[in-house]
C-alpha positions in Angstrom: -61.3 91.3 -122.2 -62.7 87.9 -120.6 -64.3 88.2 -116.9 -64.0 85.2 -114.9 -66.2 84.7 -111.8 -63.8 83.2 -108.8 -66.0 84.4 -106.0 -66.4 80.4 -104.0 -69.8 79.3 -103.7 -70.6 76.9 -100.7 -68.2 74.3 -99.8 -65.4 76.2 -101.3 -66.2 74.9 -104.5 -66.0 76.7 -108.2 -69.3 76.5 -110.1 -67.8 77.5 -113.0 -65.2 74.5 -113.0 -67.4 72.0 -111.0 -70.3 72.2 -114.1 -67.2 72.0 -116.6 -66.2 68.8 -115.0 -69.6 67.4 -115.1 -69.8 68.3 -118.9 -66.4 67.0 -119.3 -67.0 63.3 -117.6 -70.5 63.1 -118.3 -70.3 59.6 -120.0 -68.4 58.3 -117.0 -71.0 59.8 -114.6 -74.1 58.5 -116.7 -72.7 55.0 -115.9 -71.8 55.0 -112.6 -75.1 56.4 -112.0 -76.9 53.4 -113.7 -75.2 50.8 -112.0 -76.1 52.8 -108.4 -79.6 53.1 -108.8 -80.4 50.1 -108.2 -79.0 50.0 -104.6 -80.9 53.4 -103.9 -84.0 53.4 -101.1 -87.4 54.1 -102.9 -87.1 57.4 -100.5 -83.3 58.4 -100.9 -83.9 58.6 -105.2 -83.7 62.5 -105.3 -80.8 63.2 -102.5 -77.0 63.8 -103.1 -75.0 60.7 -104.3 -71.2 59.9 -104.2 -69.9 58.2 -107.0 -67.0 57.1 -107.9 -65.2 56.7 -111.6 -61.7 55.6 -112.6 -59.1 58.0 -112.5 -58.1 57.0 -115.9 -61.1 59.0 -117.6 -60.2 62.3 -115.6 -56.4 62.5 -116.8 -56.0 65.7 -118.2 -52.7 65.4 -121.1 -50.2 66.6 -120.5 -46.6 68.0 -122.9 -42.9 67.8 -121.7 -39.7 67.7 -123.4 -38.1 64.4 -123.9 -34.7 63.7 -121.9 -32.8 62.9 -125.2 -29.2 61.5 -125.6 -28.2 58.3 -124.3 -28.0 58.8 -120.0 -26.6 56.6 -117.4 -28.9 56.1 -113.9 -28.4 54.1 -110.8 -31.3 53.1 -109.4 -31.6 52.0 -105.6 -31.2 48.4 -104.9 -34.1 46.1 -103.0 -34.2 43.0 -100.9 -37.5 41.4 -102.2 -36.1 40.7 -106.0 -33.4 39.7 -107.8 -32.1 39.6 -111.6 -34.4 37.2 -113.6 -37.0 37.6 -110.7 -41.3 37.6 -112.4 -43.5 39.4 -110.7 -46.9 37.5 -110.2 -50.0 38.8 -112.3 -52.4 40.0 -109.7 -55.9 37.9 -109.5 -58.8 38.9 -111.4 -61.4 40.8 -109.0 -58.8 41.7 -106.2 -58.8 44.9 -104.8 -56.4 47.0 -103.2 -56.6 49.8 -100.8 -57.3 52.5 -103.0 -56.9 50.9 -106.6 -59.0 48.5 -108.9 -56.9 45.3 -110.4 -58.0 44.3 -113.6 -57.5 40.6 -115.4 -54.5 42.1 -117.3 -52.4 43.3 -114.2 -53.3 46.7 -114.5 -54.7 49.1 -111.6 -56.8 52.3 -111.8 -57.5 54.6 -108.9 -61.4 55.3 -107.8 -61.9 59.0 -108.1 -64.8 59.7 -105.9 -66.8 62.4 -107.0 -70.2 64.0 -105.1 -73.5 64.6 -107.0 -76.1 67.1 -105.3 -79.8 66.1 -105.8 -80.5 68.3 -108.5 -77.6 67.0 -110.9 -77.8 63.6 -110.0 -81.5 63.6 -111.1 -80.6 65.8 -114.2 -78.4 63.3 -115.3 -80.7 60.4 -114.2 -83.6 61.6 -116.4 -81.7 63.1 -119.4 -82.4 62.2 -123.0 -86.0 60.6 -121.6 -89.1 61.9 -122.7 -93.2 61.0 -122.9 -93.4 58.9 -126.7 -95.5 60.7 -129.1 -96.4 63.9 -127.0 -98.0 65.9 -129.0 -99.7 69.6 -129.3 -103.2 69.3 -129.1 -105.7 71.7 -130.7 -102.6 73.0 -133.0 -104.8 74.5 -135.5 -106.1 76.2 -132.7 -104.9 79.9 -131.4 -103.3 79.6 -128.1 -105.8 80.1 -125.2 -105.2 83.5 -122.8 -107.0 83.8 -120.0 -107.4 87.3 -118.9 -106.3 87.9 -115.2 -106.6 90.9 -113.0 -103.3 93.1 -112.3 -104.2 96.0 -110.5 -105.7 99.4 -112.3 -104.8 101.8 -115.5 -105.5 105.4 -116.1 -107.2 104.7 -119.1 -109.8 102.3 -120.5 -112.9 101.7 -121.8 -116.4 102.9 -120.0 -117.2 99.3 -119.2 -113.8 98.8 -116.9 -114.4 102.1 -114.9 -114.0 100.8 -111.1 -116.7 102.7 -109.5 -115.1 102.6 -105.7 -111.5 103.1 -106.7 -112.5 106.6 -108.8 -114.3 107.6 -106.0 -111.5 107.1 -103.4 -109.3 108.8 -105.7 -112.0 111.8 -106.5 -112.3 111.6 -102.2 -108.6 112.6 -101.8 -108.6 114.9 -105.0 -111.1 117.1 -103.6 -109.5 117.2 -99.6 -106.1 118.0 -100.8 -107.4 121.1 -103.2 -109.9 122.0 -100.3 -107.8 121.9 -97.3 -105.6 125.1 -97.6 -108.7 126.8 -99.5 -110.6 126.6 -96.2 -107.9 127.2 -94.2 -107.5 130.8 -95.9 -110.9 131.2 -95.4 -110.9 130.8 -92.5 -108.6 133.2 -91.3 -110.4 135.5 -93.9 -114.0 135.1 -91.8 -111.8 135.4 -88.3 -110.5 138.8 -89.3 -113.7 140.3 -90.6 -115.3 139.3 -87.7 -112.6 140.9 -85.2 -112.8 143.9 -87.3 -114.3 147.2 -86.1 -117.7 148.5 -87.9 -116.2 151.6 -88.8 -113.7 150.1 -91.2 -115.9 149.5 -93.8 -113.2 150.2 -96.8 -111.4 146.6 -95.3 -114.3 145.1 -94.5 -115.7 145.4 -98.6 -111.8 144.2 -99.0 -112.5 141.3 -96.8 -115.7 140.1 -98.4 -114.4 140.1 -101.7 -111.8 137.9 -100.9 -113.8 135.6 -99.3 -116.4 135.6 -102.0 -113.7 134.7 -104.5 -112.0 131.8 -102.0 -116.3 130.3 -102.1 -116.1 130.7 -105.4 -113.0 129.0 -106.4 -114.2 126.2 -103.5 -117.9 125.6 -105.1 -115.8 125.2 -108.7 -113.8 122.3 -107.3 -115.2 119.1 -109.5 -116.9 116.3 -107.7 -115.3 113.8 -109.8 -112.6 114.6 -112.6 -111.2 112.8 -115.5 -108.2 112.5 -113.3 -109.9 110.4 -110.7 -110.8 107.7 -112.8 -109.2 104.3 -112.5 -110.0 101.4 -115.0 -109.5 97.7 -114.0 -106.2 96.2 -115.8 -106.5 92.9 -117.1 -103.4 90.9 -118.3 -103.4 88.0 -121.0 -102.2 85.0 -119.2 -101.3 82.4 -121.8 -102.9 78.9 -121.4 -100.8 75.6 -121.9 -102.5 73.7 -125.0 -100.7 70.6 -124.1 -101.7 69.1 -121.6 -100.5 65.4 -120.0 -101.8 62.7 -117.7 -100.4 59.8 -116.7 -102.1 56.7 -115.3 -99.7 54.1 -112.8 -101.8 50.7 -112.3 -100.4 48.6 -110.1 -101.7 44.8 -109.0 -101.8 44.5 -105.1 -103.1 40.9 -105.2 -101.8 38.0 -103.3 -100.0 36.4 -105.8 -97.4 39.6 -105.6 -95.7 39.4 -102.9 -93.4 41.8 -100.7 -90.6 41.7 -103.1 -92.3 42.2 -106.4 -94.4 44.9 -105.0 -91.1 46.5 -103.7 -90.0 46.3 -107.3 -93.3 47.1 -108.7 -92.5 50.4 -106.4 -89.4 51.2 -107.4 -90.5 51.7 -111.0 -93.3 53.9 -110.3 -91.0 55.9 -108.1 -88.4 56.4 -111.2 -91.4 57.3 -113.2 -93.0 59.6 -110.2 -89.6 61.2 -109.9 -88.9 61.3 -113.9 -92.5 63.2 -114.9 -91.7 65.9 -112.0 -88.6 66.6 -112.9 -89.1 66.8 -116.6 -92.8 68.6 -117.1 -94.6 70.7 -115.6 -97.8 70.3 -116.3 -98.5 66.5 -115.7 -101.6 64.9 -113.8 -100.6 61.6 -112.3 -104.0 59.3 -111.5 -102.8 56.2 -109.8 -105.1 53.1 -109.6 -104.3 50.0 -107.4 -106.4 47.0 -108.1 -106.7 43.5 -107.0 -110.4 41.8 -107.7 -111.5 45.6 -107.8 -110.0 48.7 -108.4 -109.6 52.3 -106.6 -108.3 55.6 -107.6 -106.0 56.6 -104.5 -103.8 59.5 -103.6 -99.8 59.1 -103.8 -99.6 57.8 -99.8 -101.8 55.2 -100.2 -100.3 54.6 -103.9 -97.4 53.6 -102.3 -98.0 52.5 -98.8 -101.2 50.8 -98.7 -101.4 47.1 -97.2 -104.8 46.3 -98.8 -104.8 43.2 -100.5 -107.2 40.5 -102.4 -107.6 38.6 -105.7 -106.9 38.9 -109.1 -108.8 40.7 -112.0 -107.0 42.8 -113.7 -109.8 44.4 -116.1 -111.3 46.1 -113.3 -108.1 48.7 -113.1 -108.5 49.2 -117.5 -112.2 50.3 -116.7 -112.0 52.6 -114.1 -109.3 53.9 -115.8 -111.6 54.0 -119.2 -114.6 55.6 -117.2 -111.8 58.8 -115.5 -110.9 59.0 -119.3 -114.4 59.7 -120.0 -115.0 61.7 -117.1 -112.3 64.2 -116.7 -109.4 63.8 -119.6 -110.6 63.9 -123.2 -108.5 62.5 -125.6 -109.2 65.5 -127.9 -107.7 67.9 -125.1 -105.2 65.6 -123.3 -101.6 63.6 -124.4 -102.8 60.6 -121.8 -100.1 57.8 -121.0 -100.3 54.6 -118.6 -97.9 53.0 -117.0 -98.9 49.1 -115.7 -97.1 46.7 -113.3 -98.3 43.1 -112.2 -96.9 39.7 -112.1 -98.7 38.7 -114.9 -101.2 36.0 -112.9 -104.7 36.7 -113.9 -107.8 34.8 -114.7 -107.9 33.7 -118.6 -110.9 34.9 -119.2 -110.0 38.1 -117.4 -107.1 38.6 -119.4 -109.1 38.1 -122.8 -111.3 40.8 -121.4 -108.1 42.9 -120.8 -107.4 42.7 -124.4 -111.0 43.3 -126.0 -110.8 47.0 -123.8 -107.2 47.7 -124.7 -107.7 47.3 -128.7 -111.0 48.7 -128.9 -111.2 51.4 -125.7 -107.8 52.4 -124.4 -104.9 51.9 -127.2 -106.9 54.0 -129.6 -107.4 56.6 -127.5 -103.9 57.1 -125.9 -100.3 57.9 -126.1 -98.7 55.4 -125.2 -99.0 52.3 -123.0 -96.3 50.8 -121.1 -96.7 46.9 -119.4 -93.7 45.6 -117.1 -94.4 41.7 -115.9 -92.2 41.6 -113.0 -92.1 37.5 -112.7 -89.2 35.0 -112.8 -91.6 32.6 -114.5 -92.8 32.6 -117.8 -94.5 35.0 -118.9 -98.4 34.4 -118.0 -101.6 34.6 -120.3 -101.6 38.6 -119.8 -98.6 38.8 -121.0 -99.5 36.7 -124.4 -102.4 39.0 -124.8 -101.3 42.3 -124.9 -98.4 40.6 -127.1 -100.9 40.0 -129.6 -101.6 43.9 -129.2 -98.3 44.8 -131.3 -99.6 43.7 -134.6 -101.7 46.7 -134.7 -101.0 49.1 -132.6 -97.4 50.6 -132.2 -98.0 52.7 -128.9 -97.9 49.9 -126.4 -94.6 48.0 -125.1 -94.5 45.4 -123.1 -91.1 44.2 -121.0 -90.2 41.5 -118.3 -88.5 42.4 -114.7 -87.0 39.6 -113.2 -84.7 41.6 -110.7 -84.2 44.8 -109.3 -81.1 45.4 -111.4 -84.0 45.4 -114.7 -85.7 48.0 -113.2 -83.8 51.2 -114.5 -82.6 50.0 -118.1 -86.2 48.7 -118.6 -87.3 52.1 -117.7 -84.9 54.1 -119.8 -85.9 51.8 -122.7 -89.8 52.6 -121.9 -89.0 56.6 -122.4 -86.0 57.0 -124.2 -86.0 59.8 -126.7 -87.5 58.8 -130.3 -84.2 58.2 -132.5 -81.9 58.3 -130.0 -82.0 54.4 -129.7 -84.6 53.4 -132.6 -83.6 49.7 -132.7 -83.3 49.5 -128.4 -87.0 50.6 -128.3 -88.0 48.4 -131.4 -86.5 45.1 -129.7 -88.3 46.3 -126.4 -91.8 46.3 -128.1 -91.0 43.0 -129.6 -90.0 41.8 -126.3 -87.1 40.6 -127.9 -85.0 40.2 -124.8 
């Protein structure tokens, strides 16, 4: 027997079929969602999205049975042709309501289709992940740190909470006690309202009483039954842990549009790390002749501006290496965007503390020169990086439209697209 769920979620929509027809189209909707996110705001990046693919790919087949035998039809006449008559081929680009032309002649409808925030960024982001994330400390056994979770009846001597026994000893001993004392109460009432002559009840009476004392006094202080023990629970501790460092150049030589782009890239990445791990420190680090660790805000919306060395962003981020994330205990990545215009000198610095500081010590390291020049002396040096060192790859953004493919070919999953990623270190395009 097969139960099917048709209760109507909101909108009057079927779960069950809409998440078939995602998994159906997928393909279809992974491209139309590349060549949108480009036109996105920097703030609009995790909110619904219409998108539209040709109606073409959603054509279900379909069998019939063939009209056979030879048949006569009349078909209606029309005014605008005549026998012999060619019909022109439409032009390339032109667009009708509701259709697409195509060089050969040949329409498709649009099929317009909407995405809530949570699958438009699942698509977005799937088949990305961190390169060469590993496990660290995987000889190690996992870490459990013990937490408190309220009390147990039994437990070792050690664990015994003193205040809570007592509380439950406390209301023991008054719920035993109470109807004791009531009795004998009543017991001490009656012997005192009775005469002096009646000393056959009174000996009655006092023997009663004696045995309610009795049975009073015996009550425990504190029983075995009182005692409460503190309960601790294992909580297991992550042994992969991940940080990722965005530097980003704020000098003068970027200017409104390349920092807009430089944005957009850390936004993808922001969006990408939150969605797909969750355990992921993000230090960002804006620079210009010197550089600061800031919070996300000013990350992203600060107006500070100056010169250009681009060092000082590799040491500060060398000295919070040393200072809060090991190598030993930490998978740490870095993410860098500039224009590429540095000092030379600077820039041979730059290299010196990647090879012998940073690229050792790291996961990966990811450099985007967003510049529709040639590429600057920056760039040449961390190019010369890729002899020896197969964790850092380096990649040119000329326009906005680079921005998302670049990115996917940054964190794309290892084999998925081997020669993609290989041409990308190479910067080979």
């Amino acid at each position: 027997m097969q139960i099917i769920d048709r209760r109507l979620n909101q909108k009057n929509k079927s779960t069950v079929n809409r998440q078939r027809f995602i998994r159906r189209y997928r393909s279809q909707i992974k491209k139309s969602i590349a060549d949108q996110i480009i036109n996105r705001g920097i703030t609009d990046v995790d909110k619904n999205e219409s998108i539209s693919i040709p109606s073409k790919d959603i054509r279900e087949p379909s069998f019939r049975h063939g009209q056979g035998g030879k048949r006569n039809r009349v078909f209606p006449g029309n005014k605008a042709f005549s026998v012999g008559d060619k019909i022109p081929r439409p032009k390339q680009g032109e667009e009708q309501a509701g259709k697409r032309a195509s060089d050969s002649g040949e329409g498709d409808d649009e099929f317009m289709f909407e995405l809530s925030g949570d699958e438009y960024m699942n698509i977005l982001f799937e088949d990305l992940e961190l390169p060469n994330l590993q496990k660290n400390q995987l000889k190690k056994l996992i870490n459990y740190k013990n937490i408190r979770s309220g009390f147990n009846t039994d437990g070792t001597p050690s664990n015994i909470d003193i205040v809570r026994s007592l509380k439950g000893s406390l209301a023991r001993r008054i719920a035993i006690k109470s109807p004791l004392k009531k009795q004998l109460q009543k017991l001490e009432q009656a012997l005192q309202q009775l005469p002096s002559e009646e000393r056959v009840q009174s000996k009655r009476l006092d023997d009663e009483i004696s045995v309610l004392k009795r049975r009073i006094k015996r009550i425990p202080y504190i029983d075995s039954f009182d005692l409460r023990y503190k309960h601790f629970t294992k909580l297991p501790q992550p042994t992969t842990n991940a940080v990722m460092f965005c530097l980003m150049d704020v000098s003068g030589s970027m200017d409104q549009e390349t920092k807009e782009i430089a944005k957009r890239f850390y936004i993808l990445l922001y969006m990408f790390l939150k969605r797909s791990y969750k355990d992921v420190d993000v230090v960002y680090i804006r620079h210009h002749t010197h550089a600061k660790e800031v919070d996300e805000h000013e990350f992203f919306y600060s107006q500070e501006t100056g010169g250009t060395i681009v060092s000082s962003a590799l040491i500060l981020m060398e000295e919070i290496l040393a200072d809060r994330y090991h190598p030993e205990d930490w998978n740490v990545y870095a993410a860098q965007a500039s224009d590429g215009d540095n000092w030379d000198t600077d820039s041979l610095k730059c290299r010196n503390l990647m090879g012998t500081s940073i690229l050792p010590r790291i996961r990966y390291f990811a450099y985007v020169e967003i510049t529709e020049r040639e590429p600057q002396t920056l760039w040449y040096e961390y190019q010369s990086l890729l002899e020896n060192f197969d964790n850092i790859a380096i990649k040119k953004i000329t326009q906005q439209s680079d921005i998302y493919p670049i990115f996917r070919a940054f964190f794309e999953k290892q084999g998925i697209n081997s020669k993609f990623n290989s041409r990308l270190k190479s910067g080979g395009f």
